[in-house]
C-alpha positions as a Markdown table, in Angstrom:
| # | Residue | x | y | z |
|---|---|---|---|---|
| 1 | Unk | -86.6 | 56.2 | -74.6 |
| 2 | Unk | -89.4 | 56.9 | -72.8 |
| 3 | Unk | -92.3 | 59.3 | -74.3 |
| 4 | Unk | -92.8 | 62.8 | -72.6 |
| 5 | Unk | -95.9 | 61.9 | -72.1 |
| 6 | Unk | -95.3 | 58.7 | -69.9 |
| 7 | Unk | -92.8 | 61.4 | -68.2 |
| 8 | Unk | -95.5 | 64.0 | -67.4 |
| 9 | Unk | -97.7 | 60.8 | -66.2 |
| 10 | Unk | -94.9 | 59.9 | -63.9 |
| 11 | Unk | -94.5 | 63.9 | -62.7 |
| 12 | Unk | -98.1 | 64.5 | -62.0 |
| 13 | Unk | -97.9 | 61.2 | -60.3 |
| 14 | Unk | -95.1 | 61.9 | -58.1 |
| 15 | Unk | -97.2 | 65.7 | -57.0 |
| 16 | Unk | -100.4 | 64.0 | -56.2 |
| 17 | Unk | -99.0 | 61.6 | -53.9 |
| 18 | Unk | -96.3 | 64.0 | -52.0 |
| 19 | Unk | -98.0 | 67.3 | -52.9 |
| 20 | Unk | -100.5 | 66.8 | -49.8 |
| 21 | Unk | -98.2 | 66.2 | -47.4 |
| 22 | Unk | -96.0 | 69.1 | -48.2 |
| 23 | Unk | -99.0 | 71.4 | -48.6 |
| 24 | Unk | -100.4 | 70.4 | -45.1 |
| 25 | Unk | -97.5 | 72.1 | -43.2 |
| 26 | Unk | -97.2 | 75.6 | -42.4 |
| 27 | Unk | -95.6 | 77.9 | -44.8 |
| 28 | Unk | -92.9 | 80.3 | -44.0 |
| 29 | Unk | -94.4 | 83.6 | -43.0 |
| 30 | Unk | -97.3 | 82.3 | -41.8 |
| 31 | Unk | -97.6 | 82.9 | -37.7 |
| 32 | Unk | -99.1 | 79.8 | -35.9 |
| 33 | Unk | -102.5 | 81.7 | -35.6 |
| 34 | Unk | -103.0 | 82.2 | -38.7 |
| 35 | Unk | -101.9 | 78.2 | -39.4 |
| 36 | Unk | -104.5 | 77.0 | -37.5 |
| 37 | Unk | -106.9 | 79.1 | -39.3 |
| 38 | Unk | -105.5 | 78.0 | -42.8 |
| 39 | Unk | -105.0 | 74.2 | -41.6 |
| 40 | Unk | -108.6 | 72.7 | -41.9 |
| 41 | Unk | -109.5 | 74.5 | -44.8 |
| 42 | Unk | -106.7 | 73.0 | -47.4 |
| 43 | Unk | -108.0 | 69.2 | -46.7 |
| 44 | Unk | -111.0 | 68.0 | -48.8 |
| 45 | Unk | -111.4 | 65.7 | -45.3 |
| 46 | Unk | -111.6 | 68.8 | -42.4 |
| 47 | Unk | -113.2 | 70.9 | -44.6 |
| 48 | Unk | -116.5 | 69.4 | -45.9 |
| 49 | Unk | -117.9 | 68.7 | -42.5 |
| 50 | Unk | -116.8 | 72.2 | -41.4 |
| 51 | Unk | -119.1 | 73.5 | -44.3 |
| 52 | Unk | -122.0 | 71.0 | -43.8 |
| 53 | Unk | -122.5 | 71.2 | -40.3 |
| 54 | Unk | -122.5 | 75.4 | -40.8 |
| 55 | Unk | -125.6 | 74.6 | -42.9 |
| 56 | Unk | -127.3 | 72.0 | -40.7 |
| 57 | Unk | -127.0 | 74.6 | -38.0 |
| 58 | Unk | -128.7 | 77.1 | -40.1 |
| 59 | Unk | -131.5 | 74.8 | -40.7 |
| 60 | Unk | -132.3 | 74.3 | -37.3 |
| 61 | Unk | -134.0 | 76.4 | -34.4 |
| 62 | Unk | -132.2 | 79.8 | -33.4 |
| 63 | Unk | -131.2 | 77.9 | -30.1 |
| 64 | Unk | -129.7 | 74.8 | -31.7 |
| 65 | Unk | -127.6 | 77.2 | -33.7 |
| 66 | Unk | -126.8 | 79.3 | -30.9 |
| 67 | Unk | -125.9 | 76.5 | -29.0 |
| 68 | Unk | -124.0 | 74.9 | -32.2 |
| 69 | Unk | -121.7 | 78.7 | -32.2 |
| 70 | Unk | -120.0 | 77.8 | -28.6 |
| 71 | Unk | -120.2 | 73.9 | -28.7 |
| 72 | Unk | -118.2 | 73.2 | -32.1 |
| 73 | Unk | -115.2 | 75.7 | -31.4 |
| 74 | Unk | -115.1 | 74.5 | -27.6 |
| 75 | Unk | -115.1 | 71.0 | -29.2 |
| 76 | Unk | -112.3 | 72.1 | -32.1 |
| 77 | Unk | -109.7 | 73.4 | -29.0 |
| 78 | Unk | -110.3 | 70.2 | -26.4 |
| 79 | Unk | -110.1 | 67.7 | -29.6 |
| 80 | Unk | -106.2 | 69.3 | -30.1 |
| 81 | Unk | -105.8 | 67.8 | -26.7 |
| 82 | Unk | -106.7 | 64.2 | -27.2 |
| 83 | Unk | -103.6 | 64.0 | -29.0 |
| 84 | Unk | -101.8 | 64.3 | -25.7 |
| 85 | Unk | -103.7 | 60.8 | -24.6 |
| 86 | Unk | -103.5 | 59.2 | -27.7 |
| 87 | Unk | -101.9 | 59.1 | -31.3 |
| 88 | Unk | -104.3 | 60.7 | -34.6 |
| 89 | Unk | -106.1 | 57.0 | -35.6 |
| 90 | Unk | -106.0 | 57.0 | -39.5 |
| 91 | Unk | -109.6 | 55.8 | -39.0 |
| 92 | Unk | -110.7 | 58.8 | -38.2 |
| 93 | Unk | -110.7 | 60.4 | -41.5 |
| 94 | Unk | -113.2 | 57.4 | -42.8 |
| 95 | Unk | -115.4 | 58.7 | -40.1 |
| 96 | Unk | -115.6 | 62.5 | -40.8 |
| 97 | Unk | -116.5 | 61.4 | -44.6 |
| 98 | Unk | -119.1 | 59.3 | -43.1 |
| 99 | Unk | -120.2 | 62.0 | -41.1 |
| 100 | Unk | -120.0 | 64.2 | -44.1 |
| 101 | Unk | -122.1 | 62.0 | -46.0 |
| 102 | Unk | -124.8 | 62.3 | -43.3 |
| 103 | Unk | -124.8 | 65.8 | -42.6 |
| 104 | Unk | -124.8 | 66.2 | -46.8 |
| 105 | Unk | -127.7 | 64.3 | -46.2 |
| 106 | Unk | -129.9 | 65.7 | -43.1 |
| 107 | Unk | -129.1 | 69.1 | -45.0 |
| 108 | Unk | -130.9 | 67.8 | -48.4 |
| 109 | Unk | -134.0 | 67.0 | -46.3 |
| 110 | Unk | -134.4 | 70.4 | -45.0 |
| 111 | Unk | -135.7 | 69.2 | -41.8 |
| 112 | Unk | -136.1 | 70.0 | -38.5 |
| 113 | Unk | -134.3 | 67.7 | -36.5 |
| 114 | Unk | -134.3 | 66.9 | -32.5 |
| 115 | Unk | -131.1 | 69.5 | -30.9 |
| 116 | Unk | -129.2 | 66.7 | -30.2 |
| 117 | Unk | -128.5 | 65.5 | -33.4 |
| 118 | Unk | -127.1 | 68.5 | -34.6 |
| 119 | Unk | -125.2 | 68.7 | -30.8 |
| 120 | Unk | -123.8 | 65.4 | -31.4 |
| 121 | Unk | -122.2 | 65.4 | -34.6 |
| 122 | Unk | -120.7 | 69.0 | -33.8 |
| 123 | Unk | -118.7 | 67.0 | -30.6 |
| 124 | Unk | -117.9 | 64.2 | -32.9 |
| 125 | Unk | -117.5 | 66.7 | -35.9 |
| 126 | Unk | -115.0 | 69.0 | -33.2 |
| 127 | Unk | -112.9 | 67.0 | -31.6 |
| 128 | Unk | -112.1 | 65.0 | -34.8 |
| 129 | Unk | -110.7 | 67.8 | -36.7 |
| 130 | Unk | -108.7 | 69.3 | -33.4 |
| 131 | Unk | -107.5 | 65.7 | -33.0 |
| 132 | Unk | -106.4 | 65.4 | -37.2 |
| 133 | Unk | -104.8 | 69.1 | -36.8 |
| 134 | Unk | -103.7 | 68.8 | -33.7 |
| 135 | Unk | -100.5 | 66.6 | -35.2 |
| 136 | Unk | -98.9 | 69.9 | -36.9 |
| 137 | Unk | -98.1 | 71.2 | -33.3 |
| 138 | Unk | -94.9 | 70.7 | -32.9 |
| 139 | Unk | -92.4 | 72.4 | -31.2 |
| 140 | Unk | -91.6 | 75.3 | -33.6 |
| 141 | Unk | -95.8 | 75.8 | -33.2 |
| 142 | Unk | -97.0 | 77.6 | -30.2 |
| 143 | Unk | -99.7 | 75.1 | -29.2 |
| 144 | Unk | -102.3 | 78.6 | -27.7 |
| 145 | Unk | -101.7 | 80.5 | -30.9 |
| 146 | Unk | -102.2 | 77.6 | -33.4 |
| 147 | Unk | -105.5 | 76.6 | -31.2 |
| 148 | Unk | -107.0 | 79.6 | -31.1 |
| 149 | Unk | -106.9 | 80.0 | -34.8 |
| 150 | Unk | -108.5 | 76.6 | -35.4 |
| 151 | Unk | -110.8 | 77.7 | -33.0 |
| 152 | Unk | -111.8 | 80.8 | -34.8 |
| 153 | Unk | -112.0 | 79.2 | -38.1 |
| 154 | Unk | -114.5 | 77.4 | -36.9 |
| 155 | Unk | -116.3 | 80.1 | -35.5 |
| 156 | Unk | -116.4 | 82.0 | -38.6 |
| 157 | Unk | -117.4 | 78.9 | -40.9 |
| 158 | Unk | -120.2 | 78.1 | -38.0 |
| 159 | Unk | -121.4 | 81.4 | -38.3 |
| 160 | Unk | -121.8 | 82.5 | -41.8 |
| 161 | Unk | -123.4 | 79.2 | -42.4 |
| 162 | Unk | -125.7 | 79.5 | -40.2 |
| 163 | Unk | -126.4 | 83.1 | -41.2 |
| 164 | Unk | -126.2 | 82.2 | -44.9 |
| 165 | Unk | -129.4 | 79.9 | -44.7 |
| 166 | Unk | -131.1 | 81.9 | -41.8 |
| 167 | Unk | -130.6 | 85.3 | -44.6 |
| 168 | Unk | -131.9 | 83.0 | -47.2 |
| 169 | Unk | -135.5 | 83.7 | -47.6 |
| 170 | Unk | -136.3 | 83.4 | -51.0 |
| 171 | Unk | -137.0 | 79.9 | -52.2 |
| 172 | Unk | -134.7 | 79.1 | -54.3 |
| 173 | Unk | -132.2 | 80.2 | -52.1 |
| 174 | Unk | -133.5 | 77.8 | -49.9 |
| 175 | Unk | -133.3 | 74.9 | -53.0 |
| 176 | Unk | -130.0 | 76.2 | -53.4 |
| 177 | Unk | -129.0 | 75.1 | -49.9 |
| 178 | Unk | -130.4 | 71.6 | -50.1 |
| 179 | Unk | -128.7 | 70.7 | -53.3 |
| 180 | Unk | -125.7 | 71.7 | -51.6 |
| 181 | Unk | -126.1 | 69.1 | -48.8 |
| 182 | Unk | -127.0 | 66.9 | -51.9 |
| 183 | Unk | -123.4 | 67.6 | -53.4 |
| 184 | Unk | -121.9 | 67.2 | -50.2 |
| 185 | Unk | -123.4 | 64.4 | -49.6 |
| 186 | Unk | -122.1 | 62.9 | -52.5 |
| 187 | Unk | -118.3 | 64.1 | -52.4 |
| 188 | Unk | -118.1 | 62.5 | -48.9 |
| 189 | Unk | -119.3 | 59.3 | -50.7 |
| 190 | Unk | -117.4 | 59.8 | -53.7 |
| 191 | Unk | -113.9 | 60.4 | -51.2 |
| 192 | Unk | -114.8 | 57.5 | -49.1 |
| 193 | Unk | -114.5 | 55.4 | -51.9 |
| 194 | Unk | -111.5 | 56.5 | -53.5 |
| 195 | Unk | -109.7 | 55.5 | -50.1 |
């Protein structure tokens, strides 16, 4: 007879591996705008870079964030669309931890960087997330609603970010920003080796 607690090892086992794919659809109730909203922010993968290129943004010139506002939620609705030329790669989640790990990174420094850094990894950063989340519209999802909420998720994120750090004038607040990038940083390492 088997112990409960090899049991419990086996149960937890069981919700770990399944309990991601089940959480990752929509729930019942939910409209498709407000799916799109919720859909990057439940995977450790979507949601990191979100957060770290919000801060990068803040750290860099009023323009480059400006710029950074349109760009990344333009970049979130035409990545949904690659999936129309070409099936999600699985790749592509090694890449935003990579890119995670960068901006984790760049942010620690607390440097000004040249704009199209920043640019850049908000087109790479964009379109890999509307590409990843664009595999939950199906049929039952209306495409428009379900984009525009993935849009304005990142929007919002992008914004407060960048109005977090801009707000941030005392020093430590400032500290307190850079060992953030530090931490995200290292979870993007830390995830990219797990898989």
């Amino acid at each position: 007879m088997k112990s409960s607690t090899e049991k419990a090892a086996r149960v937890l086992l069981m919700v770990g591996i399944f309990s991601s794919a089940a959480f990752a659809h929509p729930m019942k109730g939910v409209g498709d705008f407000y799916a799109g909203m919720l859909h990057p922010l439940i995977t450790v993968e979507t949601l990191l870079p979100l957060l770290g290129l919000s801060l990068l943004a803040g750290q860099q010139s009023r323009e480059t964030a400006t710029k950074l506002i349109v760009i990344f939620p333009a970049a979130l609705a035409v990545g949904t669309l690659l999936i129309l030329v070409r099936p999600f790669p699985a790749q592509l989640t090694t890449s935003e931890l990579l890119m995670t790990a960068c901006l984790g990174l760049l942010i620690a420094l607390a440097r000004r960087i040249p704009a199209w850094i920043p640019i850049g990894l908000s087109l790479l950063i964009g379109l890999g997330i509307g590409w990843s989340n664009s595999v939950e519209i199906t049929g039952e999802v209306s495409a428009v609603r379900f984009v525009a909420g993935l849009s304005l998720v990142g929007l919002l994120i992008t914004t407060y970010g960048i109005g977090l750090v801009r707000q941030g004038k005392l020093e430590w607040m400032q500290i307190a920003v850079r060992v953030a990038g530090s931490w995200l940083a290292a979870v993007g390492i830390l995830v990219l080796g797990l898989k």
